[in-house]
C-alpha positions as a Markdown table, in Angstrom:
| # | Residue | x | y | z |
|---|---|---|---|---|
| 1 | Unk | 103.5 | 86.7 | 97.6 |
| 2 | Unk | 105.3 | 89.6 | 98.9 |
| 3 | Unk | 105.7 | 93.0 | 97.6 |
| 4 | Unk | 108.8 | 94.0 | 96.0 |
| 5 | Unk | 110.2 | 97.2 | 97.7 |
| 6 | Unk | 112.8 | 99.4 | 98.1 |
| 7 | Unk | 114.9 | 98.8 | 101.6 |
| 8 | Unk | 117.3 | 101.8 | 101.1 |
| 9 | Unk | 118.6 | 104.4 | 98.7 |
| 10 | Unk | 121.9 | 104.5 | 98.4 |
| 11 | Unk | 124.5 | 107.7 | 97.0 |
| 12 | Unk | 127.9 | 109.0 | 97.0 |
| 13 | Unk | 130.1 | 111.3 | 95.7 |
| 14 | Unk | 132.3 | 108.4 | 93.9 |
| 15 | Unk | 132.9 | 104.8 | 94.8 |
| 16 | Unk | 132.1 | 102.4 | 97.6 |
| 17 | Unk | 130.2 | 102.5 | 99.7 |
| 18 | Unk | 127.3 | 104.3 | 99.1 |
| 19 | Unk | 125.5 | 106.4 | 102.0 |
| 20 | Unk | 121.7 | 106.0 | 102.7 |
| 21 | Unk | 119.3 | 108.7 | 102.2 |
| 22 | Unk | 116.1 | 109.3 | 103.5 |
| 23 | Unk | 114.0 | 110.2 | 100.2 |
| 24 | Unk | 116.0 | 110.5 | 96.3 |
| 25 | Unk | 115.2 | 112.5 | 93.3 |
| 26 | Unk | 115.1 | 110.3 | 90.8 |
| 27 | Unk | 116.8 | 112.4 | 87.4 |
| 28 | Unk | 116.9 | 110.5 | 83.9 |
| 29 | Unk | 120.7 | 110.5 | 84.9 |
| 30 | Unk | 121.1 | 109.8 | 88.7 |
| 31 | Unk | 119.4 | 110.3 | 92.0 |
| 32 | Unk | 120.4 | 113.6 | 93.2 |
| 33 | Unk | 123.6 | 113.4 | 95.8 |
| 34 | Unk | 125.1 | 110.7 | 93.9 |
| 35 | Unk | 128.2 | 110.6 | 91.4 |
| 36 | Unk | 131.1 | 108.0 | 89.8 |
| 37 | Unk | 135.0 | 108.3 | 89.5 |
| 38 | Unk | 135.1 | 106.5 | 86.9 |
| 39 | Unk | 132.4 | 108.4 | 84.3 |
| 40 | Unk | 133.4 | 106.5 | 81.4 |
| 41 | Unk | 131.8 | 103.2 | 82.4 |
| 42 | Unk | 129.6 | 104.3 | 85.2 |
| 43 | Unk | 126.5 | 107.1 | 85.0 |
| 44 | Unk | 125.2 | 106.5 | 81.6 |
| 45 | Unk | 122.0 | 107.0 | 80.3 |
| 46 | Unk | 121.3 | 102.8 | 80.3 |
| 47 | Unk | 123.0 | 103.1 | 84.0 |
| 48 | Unk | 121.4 | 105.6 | 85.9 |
| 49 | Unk | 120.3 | 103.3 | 88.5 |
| 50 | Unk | 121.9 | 100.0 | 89.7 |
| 51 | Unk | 119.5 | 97.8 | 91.9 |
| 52 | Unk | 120.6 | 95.2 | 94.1 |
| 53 | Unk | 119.0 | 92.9 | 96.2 |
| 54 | Unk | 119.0 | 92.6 | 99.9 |
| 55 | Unk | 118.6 | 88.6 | 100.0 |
| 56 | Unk | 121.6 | 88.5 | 98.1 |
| 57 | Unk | 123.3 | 91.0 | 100.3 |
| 58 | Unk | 122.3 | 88.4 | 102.9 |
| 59 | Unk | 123.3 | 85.2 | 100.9 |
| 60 | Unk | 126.9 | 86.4 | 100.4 |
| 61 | Unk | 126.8 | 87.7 | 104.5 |
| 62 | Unk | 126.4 | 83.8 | 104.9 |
| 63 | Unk | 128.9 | 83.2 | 102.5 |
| 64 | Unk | 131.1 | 85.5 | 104.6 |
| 65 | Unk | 131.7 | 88.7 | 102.8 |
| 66 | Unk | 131.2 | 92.0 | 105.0 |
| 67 | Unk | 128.3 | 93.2 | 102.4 |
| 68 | Unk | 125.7 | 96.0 | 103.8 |
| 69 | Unk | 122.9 | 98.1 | 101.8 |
| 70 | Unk | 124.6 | 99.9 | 99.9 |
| 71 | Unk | 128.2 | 98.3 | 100.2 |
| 72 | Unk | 128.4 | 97.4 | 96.2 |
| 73 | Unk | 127.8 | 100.5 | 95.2 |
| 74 | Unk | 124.1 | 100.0 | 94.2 |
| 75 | Unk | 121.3 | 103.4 | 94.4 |
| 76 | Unk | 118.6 | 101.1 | 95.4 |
| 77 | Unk | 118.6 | 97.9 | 97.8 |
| 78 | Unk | 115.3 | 96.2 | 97.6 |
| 79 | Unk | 113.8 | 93.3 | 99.0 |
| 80 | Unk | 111.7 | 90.6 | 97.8 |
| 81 | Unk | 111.9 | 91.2 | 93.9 |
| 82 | Unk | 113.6 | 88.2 | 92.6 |
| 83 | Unk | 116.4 | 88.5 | 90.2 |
| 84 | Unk | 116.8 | 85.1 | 89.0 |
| 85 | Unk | 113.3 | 86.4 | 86.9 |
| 86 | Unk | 114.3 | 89.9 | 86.3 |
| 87 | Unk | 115.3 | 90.5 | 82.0 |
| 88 | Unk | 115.9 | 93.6 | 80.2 |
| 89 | Unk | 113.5 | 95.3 | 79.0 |
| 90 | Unk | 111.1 | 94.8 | 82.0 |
| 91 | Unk | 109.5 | 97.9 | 83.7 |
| 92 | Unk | 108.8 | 99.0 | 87.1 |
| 93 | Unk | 106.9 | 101.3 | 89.0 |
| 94 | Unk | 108.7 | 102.8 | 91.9 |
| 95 | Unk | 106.3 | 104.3 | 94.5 |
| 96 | Unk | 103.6 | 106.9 | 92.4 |
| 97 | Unk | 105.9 | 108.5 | 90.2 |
| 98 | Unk | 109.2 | 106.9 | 89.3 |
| 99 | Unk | 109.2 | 104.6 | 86.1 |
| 100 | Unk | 111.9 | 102.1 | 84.9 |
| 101 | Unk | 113.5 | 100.1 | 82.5 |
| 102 | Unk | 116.0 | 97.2 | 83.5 |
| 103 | Unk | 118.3 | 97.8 | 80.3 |
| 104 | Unk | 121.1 | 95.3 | 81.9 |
| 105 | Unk | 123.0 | 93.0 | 84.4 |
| 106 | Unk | 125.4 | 94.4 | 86.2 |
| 107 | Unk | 129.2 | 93.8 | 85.6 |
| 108 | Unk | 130.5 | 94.1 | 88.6 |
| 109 | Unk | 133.7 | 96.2 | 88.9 |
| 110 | Unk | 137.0 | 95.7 | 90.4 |
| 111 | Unk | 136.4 | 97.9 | 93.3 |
| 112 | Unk | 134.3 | 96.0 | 95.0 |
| 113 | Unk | 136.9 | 93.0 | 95.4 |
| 114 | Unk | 137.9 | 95.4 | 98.8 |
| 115 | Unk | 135.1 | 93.0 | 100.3 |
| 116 | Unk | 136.9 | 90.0 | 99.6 |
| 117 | Unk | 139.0 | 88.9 | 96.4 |
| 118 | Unk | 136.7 | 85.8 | 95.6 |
| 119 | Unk | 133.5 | 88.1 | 95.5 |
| 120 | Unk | 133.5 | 89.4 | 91.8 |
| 121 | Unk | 133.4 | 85.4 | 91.2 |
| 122 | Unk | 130.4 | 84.6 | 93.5 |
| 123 | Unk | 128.5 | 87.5 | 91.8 |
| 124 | Unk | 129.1 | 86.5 | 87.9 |
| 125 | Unk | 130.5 | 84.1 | 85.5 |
| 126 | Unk | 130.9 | 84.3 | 82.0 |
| 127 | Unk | 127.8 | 82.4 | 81.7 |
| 128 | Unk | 126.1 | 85.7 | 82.9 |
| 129 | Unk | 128.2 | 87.7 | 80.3 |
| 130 | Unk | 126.7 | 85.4 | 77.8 |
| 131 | Unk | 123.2 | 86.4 | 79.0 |
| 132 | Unk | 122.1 | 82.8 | 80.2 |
| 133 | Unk | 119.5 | 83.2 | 82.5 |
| 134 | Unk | 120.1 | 79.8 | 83.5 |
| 135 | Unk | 123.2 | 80.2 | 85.3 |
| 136 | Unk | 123.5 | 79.7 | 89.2 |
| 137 | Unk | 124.7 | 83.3 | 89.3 |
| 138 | Unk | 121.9 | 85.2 | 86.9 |
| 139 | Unk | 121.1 | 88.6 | 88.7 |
| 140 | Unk | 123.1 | 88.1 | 91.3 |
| 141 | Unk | 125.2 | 91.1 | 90.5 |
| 142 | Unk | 122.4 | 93.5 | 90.4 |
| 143 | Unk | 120.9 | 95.2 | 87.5 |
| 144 | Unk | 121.0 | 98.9 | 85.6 |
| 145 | Unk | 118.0 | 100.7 | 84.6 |
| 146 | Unk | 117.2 | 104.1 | 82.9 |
| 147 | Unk | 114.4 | 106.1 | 84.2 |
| 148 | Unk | 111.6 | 106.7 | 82.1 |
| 149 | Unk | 109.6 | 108.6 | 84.7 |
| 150 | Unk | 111.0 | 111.1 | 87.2 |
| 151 | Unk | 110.2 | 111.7 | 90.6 |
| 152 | Unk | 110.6 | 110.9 | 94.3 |
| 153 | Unk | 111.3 | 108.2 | 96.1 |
| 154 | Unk | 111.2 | 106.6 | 99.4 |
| 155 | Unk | 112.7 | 103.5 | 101.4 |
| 156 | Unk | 109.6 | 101.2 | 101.8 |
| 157 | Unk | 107.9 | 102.2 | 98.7 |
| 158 | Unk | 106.8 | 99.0 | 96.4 |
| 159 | Unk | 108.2 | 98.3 | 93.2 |
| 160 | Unk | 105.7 | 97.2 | 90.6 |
| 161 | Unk | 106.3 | 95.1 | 87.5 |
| 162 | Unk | 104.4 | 97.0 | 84.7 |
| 163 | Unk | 102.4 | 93.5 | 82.9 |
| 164 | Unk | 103.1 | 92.4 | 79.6 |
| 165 | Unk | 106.4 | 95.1 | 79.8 |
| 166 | Unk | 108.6 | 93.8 | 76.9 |
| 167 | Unk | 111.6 | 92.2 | 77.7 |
| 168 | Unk | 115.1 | 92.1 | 75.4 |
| 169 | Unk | 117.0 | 89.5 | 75.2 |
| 170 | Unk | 120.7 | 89.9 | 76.7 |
């Protein structure tokens, strides 16, 4: 089995798309460099991260959407963590320093229909909003996380699942 790891770090100064970067700061509240329009339902404490995965990025390319790292507006594009496993409450290890908790799926937001009206539909279903994990569709809007640990990171570092990390349901 492959290493989870991150593929790019992503930030902007409001909406879509977000830029690469070449190293972030992760804060308890953001990586540094990146902001929201909208501050009431983006940036919170529970959302300070949104993590989203590169073989979906690739599934919906298929699928014919013109997605890219960093296109949905997620901090952190990684690769070969799988989703359909991810649950809240599960930590991570990013690199040597950075710690996280996955606190929830990720509702996507209107904004990103500019890729293609049908996309908010091939990324979740009310049987996501309903937290069942069973659903076709189950983390393949991304995720949030808060940061327990602070620090730097860097595109190729691994992401670790902490063992035994509690989980809550959704």
């Amino acid at each position: 089995m492959t290493t989870p790891q991150i593929v790019q770090i992503n930030v902007s100064q409001g909406g879509v798309p977000k830029r690469p970067i070449s190293q972030g700061v992760v804060t308890r509240e953001r990586i540094l460099g990146d902001d929201w329009n909208d501050k009431k339902h983006h940036g919170l404490a529970d959302q300070a991260l949104c993590l989203f995965s590169l073989e979906h990025i690739e599934d919906l390319r298929r699928e014919g959407f013109p997605l890219f790292p960093g296109a949905l507006g997620e901090n952190l594009t990684t690769r070969y963590l799988d989703y359909r496993t991810v649950r809240p409450g599960q930590l991570y290890r990013i690199g040597p320093e950075v710690l996280i908790r996955i606190t929830k799926v990720r509702q996507p937001c209107r904004t990103i229909a500019i890729y293609g009206s049908s996309l908010l539909r091939a990324l979740y279903d009310a049987e996501v909003n309903r937290g069942m994990v069973e659903s076709p569709r189950w983390g393949r809007s991304g995720f949030y996380a808060e940061v327990l640990r602070e620090g730097t990171i860097c595109p190729g570092d691994p992401m670790t699942a902490i063992p035994d990390s509690p989980t809550i349901s959704p």
